[in-house]
C-alpha positions as CSV (number, residue, x, y, z in Angstrom):
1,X,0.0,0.0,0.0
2,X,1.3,3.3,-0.7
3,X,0.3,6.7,1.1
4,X,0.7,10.2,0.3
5,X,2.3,12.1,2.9
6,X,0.9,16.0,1.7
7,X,-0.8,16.4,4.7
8,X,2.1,15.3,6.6
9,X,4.4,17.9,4.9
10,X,1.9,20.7,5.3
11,X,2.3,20.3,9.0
12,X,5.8,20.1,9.4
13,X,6.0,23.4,7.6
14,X,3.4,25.4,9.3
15,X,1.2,25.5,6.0
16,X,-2.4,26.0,7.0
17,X,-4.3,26.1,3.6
18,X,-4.2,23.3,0.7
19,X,-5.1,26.6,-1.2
20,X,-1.5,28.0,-0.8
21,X,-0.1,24.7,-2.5
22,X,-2.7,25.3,-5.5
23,X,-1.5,28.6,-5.3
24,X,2.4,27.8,-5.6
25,X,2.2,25.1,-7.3
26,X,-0.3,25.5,-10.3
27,X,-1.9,21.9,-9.5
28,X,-5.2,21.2,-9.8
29,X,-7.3,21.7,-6.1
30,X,-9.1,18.7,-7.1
31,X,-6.2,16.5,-7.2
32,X,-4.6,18.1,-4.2
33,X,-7.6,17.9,-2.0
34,X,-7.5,13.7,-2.7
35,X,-3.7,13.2,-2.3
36,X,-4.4,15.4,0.8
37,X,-7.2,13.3,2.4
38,X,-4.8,9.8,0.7
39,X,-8.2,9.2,-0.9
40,X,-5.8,9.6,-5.0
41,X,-5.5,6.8,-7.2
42,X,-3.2,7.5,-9.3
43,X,-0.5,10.7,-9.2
44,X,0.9,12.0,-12.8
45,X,4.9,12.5,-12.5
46,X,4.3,15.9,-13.3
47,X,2.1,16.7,-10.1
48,X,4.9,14.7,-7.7
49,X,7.6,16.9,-9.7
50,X,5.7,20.2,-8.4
51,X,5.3,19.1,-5.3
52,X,8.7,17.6,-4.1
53,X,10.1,21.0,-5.7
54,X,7.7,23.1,-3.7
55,X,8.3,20.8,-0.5
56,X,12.3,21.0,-1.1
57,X,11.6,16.8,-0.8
58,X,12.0,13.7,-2.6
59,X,9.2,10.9,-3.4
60,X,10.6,9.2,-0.5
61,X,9.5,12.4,1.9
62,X,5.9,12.5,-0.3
63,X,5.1,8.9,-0.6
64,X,5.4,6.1,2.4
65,X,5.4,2.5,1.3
66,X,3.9,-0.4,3.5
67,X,4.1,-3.3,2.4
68,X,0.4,-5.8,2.5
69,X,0.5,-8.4,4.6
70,X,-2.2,-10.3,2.8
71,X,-0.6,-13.4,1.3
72,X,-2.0,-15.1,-1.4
């Protein structure tokens, strides 16, 4: 399972509104709002690009990996 960590990062730099990342960033409120609530499906490159730069992160800081436990 991955997660998206953009709420995480928000809070660790003090920012209050998902409407300053639209702002900054130029990406769509729509896909910030379901990376924000880890509700996305899929991320385009270009999106994670914006937002590690804005961030000052890697993929590493902006995505955790767990791995399932369900064995099949």
């Amino acid at each position: 399972m991955i997660r998206c960590r953009l709420s995480t990062l928000m809070g660790e730099r003090h920012i209050l509104k998902l409407s300053d990342v639209v702002r900054e960033t130029g990406v769509n409120r729509n896909t910030l709002t379901s990376m924000y609530y880890d509700r996305a499906v899929r991320i385009e490159l270009p999106v994670a690009d914006k937002l590690c730069t804005y961030f000052n992160c890697n993929m590493h800081d902006l995505f955790e990996y767990f791995p399932d436990d369900k064995k099949e």
